[in-house]
C-alpha positions as a Markdown table, in Angstrom:
| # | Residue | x | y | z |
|---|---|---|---|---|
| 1 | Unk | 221.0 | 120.0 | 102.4 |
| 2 | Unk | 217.1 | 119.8 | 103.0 |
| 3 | Unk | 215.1 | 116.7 | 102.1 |
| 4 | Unk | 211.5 | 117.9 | 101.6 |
| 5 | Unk | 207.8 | 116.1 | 102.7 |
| 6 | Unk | 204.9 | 116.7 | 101.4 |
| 7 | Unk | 201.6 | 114.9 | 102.4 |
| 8 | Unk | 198.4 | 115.4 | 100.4 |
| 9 | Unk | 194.8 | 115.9 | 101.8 |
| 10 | Unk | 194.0 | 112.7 | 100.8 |
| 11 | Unk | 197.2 | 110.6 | 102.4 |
| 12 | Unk | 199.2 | 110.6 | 105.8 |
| 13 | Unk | 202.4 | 110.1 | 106.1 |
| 14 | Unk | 204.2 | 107.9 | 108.4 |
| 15 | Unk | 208.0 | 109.2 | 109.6 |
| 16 | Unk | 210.8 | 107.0 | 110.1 |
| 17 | Unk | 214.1 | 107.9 | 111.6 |
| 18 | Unk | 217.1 | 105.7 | 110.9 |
| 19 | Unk | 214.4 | 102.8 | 110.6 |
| 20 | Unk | 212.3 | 103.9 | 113.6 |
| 21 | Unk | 208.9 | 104.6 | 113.6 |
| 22 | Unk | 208.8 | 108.4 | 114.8 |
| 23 | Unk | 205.1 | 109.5 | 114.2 |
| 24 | Unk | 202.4 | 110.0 | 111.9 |
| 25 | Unk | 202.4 | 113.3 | 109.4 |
| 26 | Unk | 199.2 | 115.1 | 108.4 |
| 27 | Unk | 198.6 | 117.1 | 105.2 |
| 28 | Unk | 201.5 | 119.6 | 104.9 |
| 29 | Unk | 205.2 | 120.3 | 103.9 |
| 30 | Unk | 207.9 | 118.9 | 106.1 |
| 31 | Unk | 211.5 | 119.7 | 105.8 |
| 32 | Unk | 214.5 | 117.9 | 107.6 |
| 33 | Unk | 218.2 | 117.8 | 107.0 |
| 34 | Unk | 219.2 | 115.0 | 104.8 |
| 35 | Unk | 221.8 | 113.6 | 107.0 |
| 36 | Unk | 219.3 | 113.7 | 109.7 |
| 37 | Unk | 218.1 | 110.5 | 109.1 |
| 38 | Unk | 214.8 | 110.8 | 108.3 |
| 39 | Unk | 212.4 | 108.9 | 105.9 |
| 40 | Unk | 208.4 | 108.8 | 105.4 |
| 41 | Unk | 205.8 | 106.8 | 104.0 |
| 42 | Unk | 203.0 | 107.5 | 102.6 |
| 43 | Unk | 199.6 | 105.6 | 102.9 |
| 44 | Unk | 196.4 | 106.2 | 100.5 |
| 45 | Unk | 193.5 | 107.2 | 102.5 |
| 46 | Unk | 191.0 | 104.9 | 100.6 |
| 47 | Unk | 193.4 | 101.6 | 100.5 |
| 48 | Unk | 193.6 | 99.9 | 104.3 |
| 49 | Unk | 196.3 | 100.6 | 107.2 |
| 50 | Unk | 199.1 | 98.6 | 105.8 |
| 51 | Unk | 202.8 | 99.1 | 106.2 |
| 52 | Unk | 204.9 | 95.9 | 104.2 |
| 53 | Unk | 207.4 | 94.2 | 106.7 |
| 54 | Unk | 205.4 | 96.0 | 109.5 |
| 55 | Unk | 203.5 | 94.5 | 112.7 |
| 56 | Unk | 200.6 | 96.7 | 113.0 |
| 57 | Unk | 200.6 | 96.5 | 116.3 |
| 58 | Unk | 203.6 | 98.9 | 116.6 |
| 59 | Unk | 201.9 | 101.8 | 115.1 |
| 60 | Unk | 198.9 | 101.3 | 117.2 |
| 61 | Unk | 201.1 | 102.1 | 120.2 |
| 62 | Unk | 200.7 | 106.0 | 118.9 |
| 63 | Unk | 197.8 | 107.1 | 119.9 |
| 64 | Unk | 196.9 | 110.6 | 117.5 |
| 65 | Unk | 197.1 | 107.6 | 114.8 |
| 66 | Unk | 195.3 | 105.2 | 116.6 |
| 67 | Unk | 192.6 | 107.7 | 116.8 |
| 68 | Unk | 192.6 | 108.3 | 112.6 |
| 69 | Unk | 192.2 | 104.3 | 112.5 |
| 70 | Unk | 189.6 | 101.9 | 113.2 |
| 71 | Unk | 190.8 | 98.6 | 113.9 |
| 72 | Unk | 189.1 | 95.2 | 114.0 |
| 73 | Unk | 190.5 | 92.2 | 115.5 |
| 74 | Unk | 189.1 | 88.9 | 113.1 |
| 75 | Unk | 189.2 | 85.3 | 114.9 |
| 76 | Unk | 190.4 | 82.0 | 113.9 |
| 77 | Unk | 186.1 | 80.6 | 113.8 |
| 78 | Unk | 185.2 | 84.0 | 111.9 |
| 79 | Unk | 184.9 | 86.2 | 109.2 |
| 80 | Unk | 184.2 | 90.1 | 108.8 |
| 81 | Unk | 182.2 | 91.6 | 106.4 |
| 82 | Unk | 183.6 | 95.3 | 106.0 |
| 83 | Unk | 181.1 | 98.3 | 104.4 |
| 84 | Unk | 182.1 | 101.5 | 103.7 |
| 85 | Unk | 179.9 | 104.0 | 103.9 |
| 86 | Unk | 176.9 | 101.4 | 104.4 |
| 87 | Unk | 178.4 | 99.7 | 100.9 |
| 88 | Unk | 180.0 | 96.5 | 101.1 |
| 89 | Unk | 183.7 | 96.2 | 100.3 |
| 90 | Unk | 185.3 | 92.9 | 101.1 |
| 91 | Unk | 185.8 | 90.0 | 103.3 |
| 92 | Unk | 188.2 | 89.8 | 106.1 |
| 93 | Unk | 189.8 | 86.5 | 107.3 |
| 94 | Unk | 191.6 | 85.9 | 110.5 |
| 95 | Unk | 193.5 | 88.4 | 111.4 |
| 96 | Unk | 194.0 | 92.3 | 112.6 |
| 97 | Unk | 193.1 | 95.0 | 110.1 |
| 98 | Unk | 192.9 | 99.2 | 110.3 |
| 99 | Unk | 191.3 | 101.2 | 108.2 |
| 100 | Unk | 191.2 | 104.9 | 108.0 |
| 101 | Unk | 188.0 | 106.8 | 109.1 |
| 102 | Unk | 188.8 | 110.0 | 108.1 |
| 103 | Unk | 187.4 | 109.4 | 104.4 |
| 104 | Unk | 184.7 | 107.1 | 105.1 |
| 105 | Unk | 182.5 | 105.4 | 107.8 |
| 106 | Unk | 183.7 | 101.7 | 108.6 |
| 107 | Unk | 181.2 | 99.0 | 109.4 |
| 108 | Unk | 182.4 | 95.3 | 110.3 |
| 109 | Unk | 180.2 | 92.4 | 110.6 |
| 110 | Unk | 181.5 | 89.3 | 112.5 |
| 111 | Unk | 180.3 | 85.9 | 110.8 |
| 112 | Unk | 180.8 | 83.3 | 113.0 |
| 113 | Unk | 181.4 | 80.0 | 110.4 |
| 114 | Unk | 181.0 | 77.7 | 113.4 |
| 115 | Unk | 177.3 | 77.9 | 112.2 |
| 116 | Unk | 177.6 | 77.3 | 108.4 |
| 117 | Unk | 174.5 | 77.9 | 106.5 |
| 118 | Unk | 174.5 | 81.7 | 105.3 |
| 119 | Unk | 172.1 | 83.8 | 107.0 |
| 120 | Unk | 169.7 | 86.3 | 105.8 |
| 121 | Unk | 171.6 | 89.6 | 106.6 |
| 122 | Unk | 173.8 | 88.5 | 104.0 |
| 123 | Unk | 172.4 | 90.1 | 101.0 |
| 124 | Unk | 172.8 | 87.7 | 97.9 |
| 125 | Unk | 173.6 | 90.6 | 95.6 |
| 126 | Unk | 177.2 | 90.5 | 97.2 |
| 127 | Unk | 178.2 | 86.5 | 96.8 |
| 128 | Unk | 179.5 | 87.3 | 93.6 |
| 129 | Unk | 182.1 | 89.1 | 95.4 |
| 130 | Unk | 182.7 | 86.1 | 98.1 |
| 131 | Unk | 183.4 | 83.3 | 95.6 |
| 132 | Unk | 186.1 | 81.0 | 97.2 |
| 133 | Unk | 184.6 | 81.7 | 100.6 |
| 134 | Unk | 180.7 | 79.9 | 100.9 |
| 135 | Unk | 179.5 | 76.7 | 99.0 |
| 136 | Unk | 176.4 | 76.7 | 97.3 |
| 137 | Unk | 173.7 | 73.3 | 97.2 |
| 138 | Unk | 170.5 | 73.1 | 95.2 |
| 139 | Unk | 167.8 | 70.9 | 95.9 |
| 140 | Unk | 165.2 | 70.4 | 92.9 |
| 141 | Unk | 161.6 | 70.6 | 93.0 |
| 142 | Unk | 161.4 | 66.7 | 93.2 |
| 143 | Unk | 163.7 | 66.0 | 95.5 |
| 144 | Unk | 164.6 | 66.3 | 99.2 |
| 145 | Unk | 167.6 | 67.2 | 101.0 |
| 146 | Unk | 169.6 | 66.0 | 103.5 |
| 147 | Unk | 172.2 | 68.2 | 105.4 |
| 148 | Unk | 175.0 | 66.8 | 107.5 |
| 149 | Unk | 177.4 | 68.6 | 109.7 |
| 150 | Unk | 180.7 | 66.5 | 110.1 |
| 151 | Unk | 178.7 | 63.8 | 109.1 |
| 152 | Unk | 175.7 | 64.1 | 111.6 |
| 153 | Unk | 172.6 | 64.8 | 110.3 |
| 154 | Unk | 171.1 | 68.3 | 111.2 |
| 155 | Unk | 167.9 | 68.4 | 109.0 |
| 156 | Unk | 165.6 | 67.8 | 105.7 |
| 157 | Unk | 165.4 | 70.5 | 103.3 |
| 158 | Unk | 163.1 | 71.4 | 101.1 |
| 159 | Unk | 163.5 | 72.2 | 97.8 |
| 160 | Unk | 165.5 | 75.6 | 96.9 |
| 161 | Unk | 169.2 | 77.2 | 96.9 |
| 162 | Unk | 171.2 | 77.0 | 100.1 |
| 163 | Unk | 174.9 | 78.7 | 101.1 |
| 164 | Unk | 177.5 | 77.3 | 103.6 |
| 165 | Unk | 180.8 | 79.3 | 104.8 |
| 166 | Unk | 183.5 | 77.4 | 104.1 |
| 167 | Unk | 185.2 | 76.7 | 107.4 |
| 168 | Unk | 186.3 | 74.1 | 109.6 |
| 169 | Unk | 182.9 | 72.3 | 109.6 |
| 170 | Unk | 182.5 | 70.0 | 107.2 |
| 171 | Unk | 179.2 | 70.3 | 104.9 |
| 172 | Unk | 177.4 | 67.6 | 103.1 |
| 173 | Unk | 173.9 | 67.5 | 101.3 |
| 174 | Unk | 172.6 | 64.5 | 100.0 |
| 175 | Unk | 169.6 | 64.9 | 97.7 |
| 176 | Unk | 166.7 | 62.1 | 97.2 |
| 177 | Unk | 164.6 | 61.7 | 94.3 |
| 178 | Unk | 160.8 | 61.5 | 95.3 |
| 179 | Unk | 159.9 | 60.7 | 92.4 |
| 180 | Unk | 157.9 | 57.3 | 90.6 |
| 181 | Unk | 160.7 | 55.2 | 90.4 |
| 182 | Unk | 161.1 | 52.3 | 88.1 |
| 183 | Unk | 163.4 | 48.9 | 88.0 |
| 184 | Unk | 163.7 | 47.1 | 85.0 |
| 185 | Unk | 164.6 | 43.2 | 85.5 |
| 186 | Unk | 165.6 | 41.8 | 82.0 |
| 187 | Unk | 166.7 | 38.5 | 80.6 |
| 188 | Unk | 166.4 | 36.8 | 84.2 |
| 189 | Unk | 166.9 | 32.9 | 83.8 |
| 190 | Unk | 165.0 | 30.9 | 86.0 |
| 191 | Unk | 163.8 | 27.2 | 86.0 |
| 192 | Unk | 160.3 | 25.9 | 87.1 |
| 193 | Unk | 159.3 | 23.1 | 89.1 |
| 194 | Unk | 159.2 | 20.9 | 86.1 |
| 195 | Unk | 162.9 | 21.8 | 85.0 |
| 196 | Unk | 162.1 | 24.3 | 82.0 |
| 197 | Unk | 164.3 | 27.3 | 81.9 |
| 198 | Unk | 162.9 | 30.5 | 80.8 |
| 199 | Unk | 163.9 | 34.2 | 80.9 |
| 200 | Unk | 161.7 | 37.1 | 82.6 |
| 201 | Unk | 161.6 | 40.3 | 81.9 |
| 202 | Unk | 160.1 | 41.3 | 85.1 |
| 203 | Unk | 159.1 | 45.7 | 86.2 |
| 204 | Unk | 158.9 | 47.2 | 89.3 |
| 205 | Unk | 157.4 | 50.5 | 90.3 |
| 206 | Unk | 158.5 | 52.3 | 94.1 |
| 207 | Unk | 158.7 | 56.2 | 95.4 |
| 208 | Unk | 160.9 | 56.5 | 98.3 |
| 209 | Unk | 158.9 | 57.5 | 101.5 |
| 210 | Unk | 161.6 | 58.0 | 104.0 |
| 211 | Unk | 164.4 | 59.7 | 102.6 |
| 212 | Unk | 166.9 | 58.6 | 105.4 |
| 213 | Unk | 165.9 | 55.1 | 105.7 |
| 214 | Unk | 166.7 | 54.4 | 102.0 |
| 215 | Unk | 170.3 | 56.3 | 102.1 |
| 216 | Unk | 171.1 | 54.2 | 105.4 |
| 217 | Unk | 171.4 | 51.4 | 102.5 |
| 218 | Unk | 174.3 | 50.4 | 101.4 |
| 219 | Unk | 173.6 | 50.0 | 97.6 |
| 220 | Unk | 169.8 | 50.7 | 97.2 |
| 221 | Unk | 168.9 | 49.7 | 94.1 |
| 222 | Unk | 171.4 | 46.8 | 94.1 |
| 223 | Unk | 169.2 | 45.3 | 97.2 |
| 224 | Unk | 166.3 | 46.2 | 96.0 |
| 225 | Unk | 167.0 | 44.4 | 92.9 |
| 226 | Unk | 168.5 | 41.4 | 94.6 |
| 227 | Unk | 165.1 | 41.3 | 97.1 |
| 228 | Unk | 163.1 | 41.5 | 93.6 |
| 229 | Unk | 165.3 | 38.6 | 91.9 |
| 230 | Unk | 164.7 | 36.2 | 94.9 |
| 231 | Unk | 161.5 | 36.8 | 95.2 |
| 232 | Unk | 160.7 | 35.7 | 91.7 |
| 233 | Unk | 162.8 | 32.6 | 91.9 |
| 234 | Unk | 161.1 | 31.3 | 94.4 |
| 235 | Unk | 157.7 | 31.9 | 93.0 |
| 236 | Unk | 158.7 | 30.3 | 89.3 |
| 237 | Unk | 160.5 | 27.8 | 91.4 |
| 238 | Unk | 157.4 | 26.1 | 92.7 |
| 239 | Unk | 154.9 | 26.4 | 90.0 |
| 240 | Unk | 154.9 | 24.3 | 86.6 |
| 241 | Unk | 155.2 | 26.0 | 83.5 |
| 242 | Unk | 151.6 | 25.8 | 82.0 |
| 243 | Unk | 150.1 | 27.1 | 85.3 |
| 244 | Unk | 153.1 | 29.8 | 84.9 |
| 245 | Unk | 151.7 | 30.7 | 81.2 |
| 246 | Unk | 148.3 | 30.2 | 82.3 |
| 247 | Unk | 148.6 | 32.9 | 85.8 |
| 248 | Unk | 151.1 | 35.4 | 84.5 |
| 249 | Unk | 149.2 | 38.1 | 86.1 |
| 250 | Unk | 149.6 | 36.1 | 89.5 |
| 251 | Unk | 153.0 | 36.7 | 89.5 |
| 252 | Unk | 153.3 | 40.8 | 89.6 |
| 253 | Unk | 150.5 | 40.4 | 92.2 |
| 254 | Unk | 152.5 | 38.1 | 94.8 |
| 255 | Unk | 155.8 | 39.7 | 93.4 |
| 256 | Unk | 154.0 | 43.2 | 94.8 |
| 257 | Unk | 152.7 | 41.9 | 98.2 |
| 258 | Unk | 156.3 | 40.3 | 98.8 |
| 259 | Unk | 157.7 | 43.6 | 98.5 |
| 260 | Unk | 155.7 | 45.6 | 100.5 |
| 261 | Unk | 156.4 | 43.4 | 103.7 |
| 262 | Unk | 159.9 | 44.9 | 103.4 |
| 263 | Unk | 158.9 | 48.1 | 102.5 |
| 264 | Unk | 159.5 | 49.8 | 105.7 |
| 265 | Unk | 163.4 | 48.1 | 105.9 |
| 266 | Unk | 163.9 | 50.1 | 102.9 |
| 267 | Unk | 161.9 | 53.3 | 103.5 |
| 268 | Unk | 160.0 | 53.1 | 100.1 |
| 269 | Unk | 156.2 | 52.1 | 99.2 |
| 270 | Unk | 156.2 | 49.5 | 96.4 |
| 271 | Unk | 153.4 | 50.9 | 93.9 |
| 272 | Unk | 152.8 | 47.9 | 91.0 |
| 273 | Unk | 154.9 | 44.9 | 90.0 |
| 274 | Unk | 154.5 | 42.8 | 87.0 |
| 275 | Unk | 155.3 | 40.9 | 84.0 |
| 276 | Unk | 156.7 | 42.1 | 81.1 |
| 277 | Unk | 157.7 | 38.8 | 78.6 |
| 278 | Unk | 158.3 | 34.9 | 79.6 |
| 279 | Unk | 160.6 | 34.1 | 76.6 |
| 280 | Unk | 160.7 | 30.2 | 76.3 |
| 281 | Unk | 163.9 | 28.4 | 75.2 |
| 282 | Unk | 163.5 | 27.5 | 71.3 |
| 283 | Unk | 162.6 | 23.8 | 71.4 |
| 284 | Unk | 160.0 | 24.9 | 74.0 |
| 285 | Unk | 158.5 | 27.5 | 71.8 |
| 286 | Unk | 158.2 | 24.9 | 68.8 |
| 287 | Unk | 156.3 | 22.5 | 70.9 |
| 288 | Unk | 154.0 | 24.6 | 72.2 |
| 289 | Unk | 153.5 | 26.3 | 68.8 |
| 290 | Unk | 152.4 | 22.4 | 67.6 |
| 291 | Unk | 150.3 | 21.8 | 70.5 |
| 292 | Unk | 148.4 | 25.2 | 69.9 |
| 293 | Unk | 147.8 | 24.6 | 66.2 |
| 294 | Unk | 146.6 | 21.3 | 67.1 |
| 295 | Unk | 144.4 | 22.7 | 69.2 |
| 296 | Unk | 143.2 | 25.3 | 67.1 |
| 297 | Unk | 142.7 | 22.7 | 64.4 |
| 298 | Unk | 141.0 | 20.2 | 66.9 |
| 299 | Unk | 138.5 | 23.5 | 67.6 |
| 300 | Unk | 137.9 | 24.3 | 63.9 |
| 301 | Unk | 136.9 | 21.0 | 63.1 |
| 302 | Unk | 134.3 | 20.2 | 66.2 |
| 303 | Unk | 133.4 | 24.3 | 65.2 |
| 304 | Unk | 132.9 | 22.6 | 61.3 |
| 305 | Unk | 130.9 | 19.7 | 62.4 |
| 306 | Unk | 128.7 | 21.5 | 64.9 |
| 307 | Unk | 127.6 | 23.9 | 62.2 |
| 308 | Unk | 126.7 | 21.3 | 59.0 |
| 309 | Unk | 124.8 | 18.7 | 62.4 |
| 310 | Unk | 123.0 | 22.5 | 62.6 |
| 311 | Unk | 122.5 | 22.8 | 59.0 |
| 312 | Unk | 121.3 | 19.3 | 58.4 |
| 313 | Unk | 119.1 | 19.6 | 61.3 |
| 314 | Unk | 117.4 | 22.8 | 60.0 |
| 315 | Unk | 117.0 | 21.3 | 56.2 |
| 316 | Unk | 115.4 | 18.3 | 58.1 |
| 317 | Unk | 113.2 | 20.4 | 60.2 |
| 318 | Unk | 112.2 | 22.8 | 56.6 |
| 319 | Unk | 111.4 | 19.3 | 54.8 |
| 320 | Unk | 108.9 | 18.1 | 57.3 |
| 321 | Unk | 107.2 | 21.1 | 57.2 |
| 322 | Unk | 107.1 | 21.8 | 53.6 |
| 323 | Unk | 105.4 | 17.9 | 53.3 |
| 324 | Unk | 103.1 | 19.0 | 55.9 |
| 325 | Unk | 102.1 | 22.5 | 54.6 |
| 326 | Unk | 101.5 | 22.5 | 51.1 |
| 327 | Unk | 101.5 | 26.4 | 51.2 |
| 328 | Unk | 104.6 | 26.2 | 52.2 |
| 329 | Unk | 106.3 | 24.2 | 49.8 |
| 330 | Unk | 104.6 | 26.8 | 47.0 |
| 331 | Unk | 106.6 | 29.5 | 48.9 |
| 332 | Unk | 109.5 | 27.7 | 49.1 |
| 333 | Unk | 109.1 | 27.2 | 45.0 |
| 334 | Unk | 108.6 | 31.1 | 44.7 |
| 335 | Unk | 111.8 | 31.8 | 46.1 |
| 336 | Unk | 114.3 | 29.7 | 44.5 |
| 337 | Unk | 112.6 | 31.2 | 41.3 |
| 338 | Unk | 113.1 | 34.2 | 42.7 |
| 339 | Unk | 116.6 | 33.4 | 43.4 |
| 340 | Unk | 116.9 | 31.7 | 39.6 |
| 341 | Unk | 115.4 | 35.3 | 38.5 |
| 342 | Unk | 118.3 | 37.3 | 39.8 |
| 343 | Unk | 120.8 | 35.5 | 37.6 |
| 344 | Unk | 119.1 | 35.1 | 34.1 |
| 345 | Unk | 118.2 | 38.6 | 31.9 |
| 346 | Unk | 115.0 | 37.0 | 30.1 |
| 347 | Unk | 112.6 | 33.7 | 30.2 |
| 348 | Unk | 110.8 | 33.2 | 27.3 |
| 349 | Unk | 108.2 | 30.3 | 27.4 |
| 350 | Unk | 106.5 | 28.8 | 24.2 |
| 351 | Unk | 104.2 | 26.1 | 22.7 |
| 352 | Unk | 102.3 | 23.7 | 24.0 |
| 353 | Unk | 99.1 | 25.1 | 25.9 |
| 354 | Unk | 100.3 | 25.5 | 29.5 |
| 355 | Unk | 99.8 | 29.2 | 31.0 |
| 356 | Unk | 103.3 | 30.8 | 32.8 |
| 357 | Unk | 102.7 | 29.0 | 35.8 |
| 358 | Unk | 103.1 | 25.8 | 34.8 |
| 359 | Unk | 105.4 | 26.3 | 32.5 |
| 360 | Unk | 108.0 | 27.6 | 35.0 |
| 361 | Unk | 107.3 | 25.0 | 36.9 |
| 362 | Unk | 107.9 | 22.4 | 34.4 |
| 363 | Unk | 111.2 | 24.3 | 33.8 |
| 364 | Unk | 111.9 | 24.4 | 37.8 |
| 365 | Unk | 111.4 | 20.7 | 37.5 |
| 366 | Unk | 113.9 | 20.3 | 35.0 |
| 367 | Unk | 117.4 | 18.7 | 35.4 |
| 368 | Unk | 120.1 | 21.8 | 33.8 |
| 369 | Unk | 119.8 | 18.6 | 31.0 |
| 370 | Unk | 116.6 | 17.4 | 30.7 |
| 371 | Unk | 114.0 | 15.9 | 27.9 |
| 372 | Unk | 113.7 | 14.8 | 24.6 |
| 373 | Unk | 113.7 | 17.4 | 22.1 |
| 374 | Unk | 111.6 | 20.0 | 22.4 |
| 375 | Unk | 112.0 | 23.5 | 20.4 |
| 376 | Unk | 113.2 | 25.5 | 23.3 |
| 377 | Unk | 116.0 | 26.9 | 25.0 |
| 378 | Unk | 116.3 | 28.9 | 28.7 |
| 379 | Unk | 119.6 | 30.9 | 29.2 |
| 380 | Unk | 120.5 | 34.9 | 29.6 |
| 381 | Unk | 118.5 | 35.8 | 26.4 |
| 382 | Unk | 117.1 | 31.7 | 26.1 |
| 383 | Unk | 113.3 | 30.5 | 25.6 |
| 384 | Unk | 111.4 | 27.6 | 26.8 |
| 385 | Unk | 109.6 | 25.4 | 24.3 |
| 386 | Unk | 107.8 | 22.6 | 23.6 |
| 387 | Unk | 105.5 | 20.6 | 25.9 |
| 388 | Unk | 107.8 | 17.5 | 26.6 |
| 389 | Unk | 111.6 | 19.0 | 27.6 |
| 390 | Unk | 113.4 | 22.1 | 28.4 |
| 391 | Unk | 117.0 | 23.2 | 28.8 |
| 392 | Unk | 118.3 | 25.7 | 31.3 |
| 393 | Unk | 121.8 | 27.3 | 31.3 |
């Protein structure tokens, strides 16, 4: 009985006798005898050299196949990128690997992941297709970045994407924010020198200079806000709580040049510092509400008496002239008429044989009751008559 081989163009076949490799087949038809023995294997031309529950080094020992094969030997600190035909095709990990050149050109690349970061022969199109294998950091437009190799610092980078191999070197970035800073201090009890408790709400403006001084710090913002905290207590500490009220805007001003004497320890620059709210314990608030509205009062009234002293002053200074300047005193007439004029629609004036003149100002001399009788009356639509009297309303 015959036991028929065939091998396609696009395979080779690999014969076994009684578990043996024997040698490699090329396209063709092979006969043997069944009870010969014999068995083959065939291996895709496109797929890599691999033979399951086979050391590859045994078939390499034949040379016509060694010749169909390119082999590449991967070590333990590396990679391989493999292209076919100037197109990639995968990664390799530690290890030995064939492929067959007799349906396409093979290219290896050896990446040595002893040094990390990516370089730029790798073309980005063909991460996609390394996932697993490389780590990706991003540092934003407002930040910087610090990279560490096994925990020692290498170098600062500037904004952008960056790619490590994974490997055996551990890879760390730390990113900084550059960026205006702000810390809020609310609610912060703290007694003056005369025993008052009060609350601050206290703010704090910094940007971060040197990016490795301030992550050498243990806690940051903690210390920072601690430093801030004492800093205040010892100003409120020693000043009395009117001069506290009354210098508010001292406080962010020796608060800010406290903090820049240690702005070097923490590797930032300390922009403004001030005062947001003093809020005063109830009872405290009450009195000083009283003593401010007695104050305000106290003002008002000395304001009050100023102004009628003035007044009086004035009326005194108007009277001497007016007995001094006879002129004057006419004038003076004219315009309280003037002003009388303005509130009443008509004046009528009759009897007797006085002209207008005198008549208004007999009825300018008046009291709003005066005489005794008379036929006359002065109002909106009134009349003056009579020689002795005259009303006015």
């Amino acid at each position: 009985m015959i036991h028929t081989i065939s091998v396609n163009n696009d395979q080779r076949g690999l014969l076994f006798k009684k578990g043996s490799y024997v040698q490699s087949l090329r396209p063709g038809t092979y006969r043997y005898a069944a009870w010969s023995g014999y068995s083959a294997i065939m291996l895709d031309l496109s797929r890599p050299f691999e033979v399951p529950g086979r050391e590859l080094a045994f078939f390499l020992q034949d040379e016509e196949l060694r010749r169909e094969l390119d082999v590449v030997e991967v070590a333990d600190h590396e990679y391989a990128l493999h292209y076919e035909d100037g197109r990639f095709s995968r990664l390799l990990t530690p290890g030995q690997y064939a492929f067959w050149n007799v349906a396409a050109i093979n290219e290896f690349r050896a990446i040595d992941v002893r040094v990390p970061q990516l370089g730029s022969e790798i073309e980005r199109s063909i991460l996609p297709r390394l996932a697993g294998y490389y780590q990706m950091f991003e540092v934003a437009s407002w930040e910087t970045g610090l990279l560490f190799y096994d925990n020692v610092l290498q170098r600062e980078l500037r904004p952008g994407r960056y790619y490590f191999w994974r490997g055996p070197v551990g890879v760390v970035l730390r990113t900084v924010d550059l960026r205006q800073q702000q810390l809020d201090m609310t609610g912060q009890e703290i007694m003056t020198e005369d025993k008052v408790t009060l609350r601050l709400n206290f703010v704090c403006q910094y940007r971060i200079v040197n990016p490795l001084q301030s992550l050498e710090i243990r806690g940051f913002d903690e210390q920072v806000y601690i430093l801030l905290q004492l800093i205040l207590r010892e100003y409120v500490g020693t000043t009395k709580l009117d001069d506290l009220l009354r210098m508010k805007q001292e406080i962010g001003a020796y608060a800010l040049a406290r903090l820049n004497e240690r702005s070097e320890e923490f590797g930032v620059a300390f922009l403004s510092a001030g005062v947001k709210d003093v809020i005063l314990p109830g009872d405290v608030r009450d009195i000083l509400n009283t003593v401010l509205l007695a104050e305000k009062k106290a003002q008002a009234t000395l304001i009050t008496r100023r102004e009628e002293t003035a007044s009086t002053r004035s009326l005194l200074n108007t009277a001497k002239l007016m007995d001094e300047n006879g002129t004057l005193y006419r004038l003076k007439e004219l315009e309280f008429l003037e002003k009388i004029c303005e509130k009443i629609g008509t004046i009528s004036l009759t009897g007797g044989g006085h002209g207008l003149l005198e008549g208004l100002q007999s009825l300018l001399g008046a009291n709003w009751t005066a005489g005794a009788g008379g036929n006359g009356t002065a109002g909106g639509n009134g009349t003056a008559g009579g020689t002795n009297g005259a009303r006015r309303t």
